[in-house]
C-alpha positions as CSV (number, residue, x, y, z in Angstrom):
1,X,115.2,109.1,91.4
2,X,111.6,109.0,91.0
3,X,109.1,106.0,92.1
4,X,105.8,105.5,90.6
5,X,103.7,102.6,91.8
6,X,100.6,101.7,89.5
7,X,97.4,99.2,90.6
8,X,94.6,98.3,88.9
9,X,91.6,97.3,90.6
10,X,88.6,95.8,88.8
11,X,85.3,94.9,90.9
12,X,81.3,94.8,91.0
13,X,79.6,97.6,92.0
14,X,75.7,96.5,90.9
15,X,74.9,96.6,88.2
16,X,78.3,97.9,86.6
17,X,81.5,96.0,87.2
18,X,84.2,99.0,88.0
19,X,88.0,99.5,87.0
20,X,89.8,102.2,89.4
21,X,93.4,102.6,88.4
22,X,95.9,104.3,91.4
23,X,99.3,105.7,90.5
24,X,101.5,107.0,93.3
25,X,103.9,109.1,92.3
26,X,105.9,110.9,94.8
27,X,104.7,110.1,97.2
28,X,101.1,111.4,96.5
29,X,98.2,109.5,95.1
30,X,96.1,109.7,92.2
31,X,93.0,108.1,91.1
32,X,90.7,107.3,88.2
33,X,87.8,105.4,88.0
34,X,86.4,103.6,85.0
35,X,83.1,101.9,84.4
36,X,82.6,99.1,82.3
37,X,79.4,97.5,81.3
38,X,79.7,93.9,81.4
39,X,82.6,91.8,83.4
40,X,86.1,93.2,81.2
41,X,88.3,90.4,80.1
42,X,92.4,91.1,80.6
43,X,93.0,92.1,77.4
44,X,90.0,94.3,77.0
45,X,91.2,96.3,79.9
46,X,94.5,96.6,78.4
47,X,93.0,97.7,75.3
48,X,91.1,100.3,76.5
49,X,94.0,101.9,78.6
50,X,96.3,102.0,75.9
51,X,93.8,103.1,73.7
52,X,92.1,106.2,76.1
53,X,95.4,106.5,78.5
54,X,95.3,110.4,77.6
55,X,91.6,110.6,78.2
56,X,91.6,109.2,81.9
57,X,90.8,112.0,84.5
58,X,93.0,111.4,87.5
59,X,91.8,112.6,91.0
60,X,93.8,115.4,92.7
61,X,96.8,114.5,94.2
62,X,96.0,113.1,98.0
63,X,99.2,112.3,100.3
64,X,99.5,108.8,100.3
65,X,100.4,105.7,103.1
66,X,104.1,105.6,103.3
67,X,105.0,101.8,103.4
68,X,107.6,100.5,105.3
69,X,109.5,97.9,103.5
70,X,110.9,95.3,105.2
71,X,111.7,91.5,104.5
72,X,108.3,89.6,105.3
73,X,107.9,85.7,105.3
74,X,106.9,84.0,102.7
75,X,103.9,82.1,103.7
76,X,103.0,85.6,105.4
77,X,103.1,87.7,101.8
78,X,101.5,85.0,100.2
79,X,98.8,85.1,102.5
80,X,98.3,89.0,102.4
81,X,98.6,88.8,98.7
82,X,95.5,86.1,98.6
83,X,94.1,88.8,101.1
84,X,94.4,91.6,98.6
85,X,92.7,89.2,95.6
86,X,89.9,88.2,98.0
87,X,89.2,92.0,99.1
88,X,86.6,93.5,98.2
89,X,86.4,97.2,96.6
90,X,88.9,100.3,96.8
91,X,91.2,101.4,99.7
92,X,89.9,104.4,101.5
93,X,92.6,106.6,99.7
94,X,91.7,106.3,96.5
95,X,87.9,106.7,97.6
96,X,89.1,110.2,99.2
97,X,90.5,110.8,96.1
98,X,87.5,110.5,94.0
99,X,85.3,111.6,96.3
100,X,87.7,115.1,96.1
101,X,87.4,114.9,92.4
102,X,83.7,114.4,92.2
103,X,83.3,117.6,94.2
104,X,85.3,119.4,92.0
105,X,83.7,118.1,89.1
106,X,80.1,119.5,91.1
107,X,81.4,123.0,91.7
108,X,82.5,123.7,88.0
109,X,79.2,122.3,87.1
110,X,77.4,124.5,89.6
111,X,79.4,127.5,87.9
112,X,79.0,127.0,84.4
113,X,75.1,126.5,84.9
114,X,75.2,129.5,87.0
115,X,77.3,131.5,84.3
116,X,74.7,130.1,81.9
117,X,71.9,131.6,83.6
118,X,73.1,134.9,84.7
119,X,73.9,135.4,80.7
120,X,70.0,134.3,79.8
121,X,68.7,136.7,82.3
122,X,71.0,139.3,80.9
123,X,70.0,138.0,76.9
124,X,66.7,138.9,78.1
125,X,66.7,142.4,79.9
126,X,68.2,143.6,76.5
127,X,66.0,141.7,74.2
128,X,63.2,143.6,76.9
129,X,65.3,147.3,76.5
130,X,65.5,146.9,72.8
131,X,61.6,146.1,72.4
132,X,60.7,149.5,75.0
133,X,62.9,151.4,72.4
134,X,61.4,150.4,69.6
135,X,58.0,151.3,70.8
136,X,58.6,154.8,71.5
137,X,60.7,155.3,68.1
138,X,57.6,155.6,66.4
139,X,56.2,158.6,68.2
């Protein structure tokens, strides 16, 4: 049997107001994080992830809490859930997890710019051959 657990988290970061959806899947978590402009409504945050769902870039996989589940009072769980509406920003999972995949996203960007210079300098040495063989062609 497989378990996947989904949240969606939407709070102000200034100036941007922030959407991070977590998925936990087998045990291990995954994050993404959207930005929005302005403060979304309900239904415009439905919209858009069911209209870009195959465009979100999860995080990398990060092994998540295991929660015990037991039977908790009422008045207890009500309070922890008015806890959880009242908090403020992400848990420090899912802030792991992007942190991991910003890194990731820096080191390909680092490699490609890299690639794209060592191919200019390369463009150039044989722009710089071609132009010392056509000056002795003539003699």
């Amino acid at each position: 049997m497989r378990k996947i657990e989904a949240c969606f988290i939407v709070f102000f970061e200034d100036p941007f107001w922030v959407g991070v959806y977590e998925r936990v899947e087998n045990d291990l978590l995954e994050v993404c994080k959207i930005t929005f402009g302005s403060e979304p409504k309900d239904y415009e945050i439905y919209k858009y992830l069911l209209q870009n769902w195959n465009r979100l870039q999860f995080s990398p996989p990060v092994e998540a809490n295991k929660k015990s589940i037991s039977k908790n009072n009422p008045k207890r769980m009500q309070r922890a859930i008015g806890k959880q509406l009242n908090a403020q920003g992400i848990a420090t999972k899912s802030q792991q997890a992007l942190k991991l995949q910003q890194e990731e996203g820096k080191t390909a960007r680092k490699k490609k710019s890299r690639l794209q210079k060592e191919a200019e300098i390369q463009l150039k040495f044989e722009l710089r051959q071609k132009k010392k063989k056509e000056k002795h062609r003539g003699h």
